[in-house]
C-alpha positions in Angstrom: 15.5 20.5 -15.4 13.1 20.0 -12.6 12.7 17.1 -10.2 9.3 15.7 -12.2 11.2 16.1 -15.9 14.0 14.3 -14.2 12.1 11.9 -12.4 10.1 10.9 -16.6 13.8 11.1 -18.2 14.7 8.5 -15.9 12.0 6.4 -16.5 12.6 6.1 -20.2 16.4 5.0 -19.7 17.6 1.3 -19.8 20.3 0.6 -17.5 22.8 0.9 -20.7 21.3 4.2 -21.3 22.5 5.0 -17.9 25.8 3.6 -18.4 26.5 5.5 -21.5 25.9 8.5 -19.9 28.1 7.8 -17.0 31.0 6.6 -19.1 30.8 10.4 -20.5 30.4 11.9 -17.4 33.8 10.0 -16.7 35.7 10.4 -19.9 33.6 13.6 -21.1 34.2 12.8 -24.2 33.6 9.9 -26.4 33.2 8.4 -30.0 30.5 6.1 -31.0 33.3 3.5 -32.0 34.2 4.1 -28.3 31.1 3.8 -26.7 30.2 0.5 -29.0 33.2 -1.3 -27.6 32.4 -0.6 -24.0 29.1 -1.3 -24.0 27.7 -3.5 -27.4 30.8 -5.3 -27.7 28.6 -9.1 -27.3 25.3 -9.9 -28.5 25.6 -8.6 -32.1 26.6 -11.0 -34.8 29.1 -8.3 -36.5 30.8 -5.3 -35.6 28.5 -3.7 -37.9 25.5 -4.7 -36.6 26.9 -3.6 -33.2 27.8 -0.2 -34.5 24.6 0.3 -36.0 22.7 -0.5 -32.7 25.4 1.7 -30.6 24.7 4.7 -33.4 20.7 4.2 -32.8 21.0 4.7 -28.8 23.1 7.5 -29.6 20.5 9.2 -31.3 17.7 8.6 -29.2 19.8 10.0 -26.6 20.7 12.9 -28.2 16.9 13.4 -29.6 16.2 13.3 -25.6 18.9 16.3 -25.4 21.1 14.5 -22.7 24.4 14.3 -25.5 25.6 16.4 -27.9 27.4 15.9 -30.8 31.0 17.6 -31.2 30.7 20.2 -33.9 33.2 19.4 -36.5 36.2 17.0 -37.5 38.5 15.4 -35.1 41.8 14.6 -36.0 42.8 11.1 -35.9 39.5 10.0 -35.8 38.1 7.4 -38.1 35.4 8.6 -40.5 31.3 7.8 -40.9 28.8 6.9 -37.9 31.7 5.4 -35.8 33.6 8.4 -35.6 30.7 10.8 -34.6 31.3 12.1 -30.9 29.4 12.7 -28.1 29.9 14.5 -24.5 27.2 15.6 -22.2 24.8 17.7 -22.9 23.0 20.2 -19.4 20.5 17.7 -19.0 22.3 14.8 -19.0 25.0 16.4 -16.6 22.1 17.2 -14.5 20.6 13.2 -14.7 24.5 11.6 -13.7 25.2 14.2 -11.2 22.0 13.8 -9.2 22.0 9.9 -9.5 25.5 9.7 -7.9 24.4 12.4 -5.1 26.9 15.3 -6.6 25.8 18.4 -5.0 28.5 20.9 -7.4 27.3 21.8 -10.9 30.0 20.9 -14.1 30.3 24.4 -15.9 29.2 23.7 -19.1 30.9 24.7 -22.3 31.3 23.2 -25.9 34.7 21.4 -26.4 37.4 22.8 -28.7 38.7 20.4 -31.2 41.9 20.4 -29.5 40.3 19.3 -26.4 38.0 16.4 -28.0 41.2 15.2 -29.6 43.7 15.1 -26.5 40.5 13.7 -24.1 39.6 10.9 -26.6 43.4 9.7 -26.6 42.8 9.6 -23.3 39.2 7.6 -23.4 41.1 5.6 -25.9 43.5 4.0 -23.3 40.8 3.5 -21.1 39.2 1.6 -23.7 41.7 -0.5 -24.3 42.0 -1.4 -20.8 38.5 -2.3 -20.1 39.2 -4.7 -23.7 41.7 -6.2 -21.9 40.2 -7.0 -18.8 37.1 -8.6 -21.0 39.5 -10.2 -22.0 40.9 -11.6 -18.6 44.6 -10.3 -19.8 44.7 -8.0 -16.9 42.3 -6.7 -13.9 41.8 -3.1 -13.6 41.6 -2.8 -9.5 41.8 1.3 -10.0 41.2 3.8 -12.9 40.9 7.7 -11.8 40.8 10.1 -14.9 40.8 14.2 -13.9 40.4 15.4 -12.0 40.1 12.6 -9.4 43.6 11.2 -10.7 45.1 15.0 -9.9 47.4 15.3 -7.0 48.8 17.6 -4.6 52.0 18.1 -2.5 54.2 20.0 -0.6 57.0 21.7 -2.4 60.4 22.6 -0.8 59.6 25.8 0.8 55.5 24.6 1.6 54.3 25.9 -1.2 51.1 23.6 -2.8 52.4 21.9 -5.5 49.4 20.9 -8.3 50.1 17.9 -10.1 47.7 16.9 -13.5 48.4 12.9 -14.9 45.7 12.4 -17.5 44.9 9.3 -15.6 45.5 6.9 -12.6 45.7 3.3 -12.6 46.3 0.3 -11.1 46.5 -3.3 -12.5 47.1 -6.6 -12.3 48.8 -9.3 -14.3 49.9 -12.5 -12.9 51.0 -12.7 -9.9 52.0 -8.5 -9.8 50.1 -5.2 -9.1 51.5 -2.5 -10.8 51.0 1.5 -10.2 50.6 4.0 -13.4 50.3 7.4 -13.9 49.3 7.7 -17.6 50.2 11.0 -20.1 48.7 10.9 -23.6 51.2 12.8 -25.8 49.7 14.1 -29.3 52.8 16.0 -30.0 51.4 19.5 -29.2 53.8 20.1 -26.4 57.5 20.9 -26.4 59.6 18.9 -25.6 60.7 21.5 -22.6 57.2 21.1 -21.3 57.3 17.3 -21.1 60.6 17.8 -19.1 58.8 20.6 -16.7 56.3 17.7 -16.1 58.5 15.3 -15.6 60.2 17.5 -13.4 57.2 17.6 -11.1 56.7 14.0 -11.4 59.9 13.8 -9.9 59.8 16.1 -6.8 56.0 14.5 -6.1 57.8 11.3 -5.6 60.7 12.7 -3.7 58.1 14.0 -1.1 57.1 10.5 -0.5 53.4 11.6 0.0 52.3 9.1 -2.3 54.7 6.2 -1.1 53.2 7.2 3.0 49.5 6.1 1.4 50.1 3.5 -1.0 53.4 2.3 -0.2 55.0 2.5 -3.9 55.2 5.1 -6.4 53.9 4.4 -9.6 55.6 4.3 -12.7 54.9 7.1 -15.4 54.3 6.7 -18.7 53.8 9.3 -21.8 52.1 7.3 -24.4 52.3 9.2 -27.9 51.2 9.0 -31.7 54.3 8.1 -32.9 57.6 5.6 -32.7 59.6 9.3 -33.6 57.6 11.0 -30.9 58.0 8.3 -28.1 61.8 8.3 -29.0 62.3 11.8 -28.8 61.0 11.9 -25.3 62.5 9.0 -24.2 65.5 10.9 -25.0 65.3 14.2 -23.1 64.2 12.3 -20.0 67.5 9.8 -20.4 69.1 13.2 -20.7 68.3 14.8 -18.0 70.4 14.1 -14.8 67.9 15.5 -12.7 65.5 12.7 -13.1 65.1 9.2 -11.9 65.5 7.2 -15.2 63.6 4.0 -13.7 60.6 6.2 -13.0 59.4 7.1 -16.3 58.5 4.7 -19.7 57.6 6.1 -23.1 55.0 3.9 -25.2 53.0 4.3 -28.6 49.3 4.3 -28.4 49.4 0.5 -30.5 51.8 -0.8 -27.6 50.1 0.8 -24.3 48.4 -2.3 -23.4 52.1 -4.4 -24.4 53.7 -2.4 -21.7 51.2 -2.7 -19.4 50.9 -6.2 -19.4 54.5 -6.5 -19.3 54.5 -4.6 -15.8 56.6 -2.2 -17.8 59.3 -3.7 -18.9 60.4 -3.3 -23.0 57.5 -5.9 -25.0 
């Protein structure tokens, strides 16, 4: 894309056209169900309505080949016009990147279905958090998804240390700001991998290199598909004498925003 198609792309955008194609940039991945509740969420009379005006800038955007459509069914996503899903398509990678000044080119490849479904648990939370603070239940001071929310430390012996939360937040509710590193579990990991994690959760905060910035280390919490899932984990962290118990929480997808609100603490 040159500088004069860019510069007549851009003119045919609405600011909401912009957004939309930032929120992917973010999230790279999205659904239109998604994408309705971030951004058509007032001014429609039902959530229909809403959903058929989210699905017609959609398509309009994807006739102006800046989003693509993932190419077949996602698991645990609902069917019809609000399940279809969308990430960036060259162009539209192109448009974001040069608005926000970003010099280094995303490589560019079509998303497995394995991939769409892990990063739309992900989007999901995210989601759910921007409801919220619609909603005036919490305020979302800080949300860094990858890799912005990756991290990197010192190991025992100075070896770099690579650290990979699936996001970075921090809220507040009441009177309280509370620190989260955020893992969306869809039970495709062993249960010796989540420990391994965890394990690297651990040593980050014994280096202290995130306590020397921000002062506290946030608390970390796998949110999975399933009561059975989040109960299994919570067991082989509790089992584990290596690790801090008060540092992790376990969570269901329909109770993330519970524990959140809760600082926490059981809902």
């Amino acid at each position: 894309m040159n500088a004069r198609e860019l510069r007549q792309l851009q003119s045919r955008l609405a600011e909401r056209d912009r957004a939309i194609l930032a929120a992917l940039y973010e999230y790279r991945i999205l659904s239109t169900d998604q994408i309705r509740r971030l951004f058509f969420a007032t001014g429609h009379t039902t959530a229909t309505a809403a959903l058929r005006a989210t699905t017609r800038v959609m398509s309009r955007l994807e006739s102006l080949r800046l989003i693509i459509k993932v190419k077949g069914r996602v698991g645990g996503v609902q069917r019809g016009s609000a399940g279809l899903i969308y990430y960036l398509a060259s162009g539209g990678e192109t448009l974001v990147r040069t608005e926000r000044g970003l010099t280094k080119r995303r490589r560019f490849v079509e998303p497995t279905l394995t991939f769409a479904a892990h990063t739309l648990a992900v989007a999901e939370l995210a989601v759910q958090l921007h409801e919220a603070q619609e909603e005036q239940h919490t305020e979302v001071i800080a949300l860094e998804t990858e890799p912005t929310c990756w991290r990197t430390f010192a190991g025992p012996h100075g070896a770099t240390v690579h650290l990979r939360p699936d996001l970075f937040l921090r809220t507040v509710s009441g009177d309280f700001e509370d620190s989260w590193f955020v893992e969306a579990d869809r039970a495709t990991e062993s249960l010796k991998a989540i420990l391994r994690k965890a394990s690297i959760y651990q040593r980050y905060a014994a280096s202290g290199t995130h306590q020397a910035e921000h002062g506290v280390f946030p608390a970390i919490v796998w949110v999975t598909s399933s009561i059975e899932r989040r109960d299994a984990i919570a067991r082989v962290v509790a089992a584990d004498s290596r690790l801090s118990p008060e540092l992790f929480r376990t969570t269901t997808s329909e109770d993330f925003m519970a524990l959140i609100l809760a600082g926490g603490a059981p809902p």
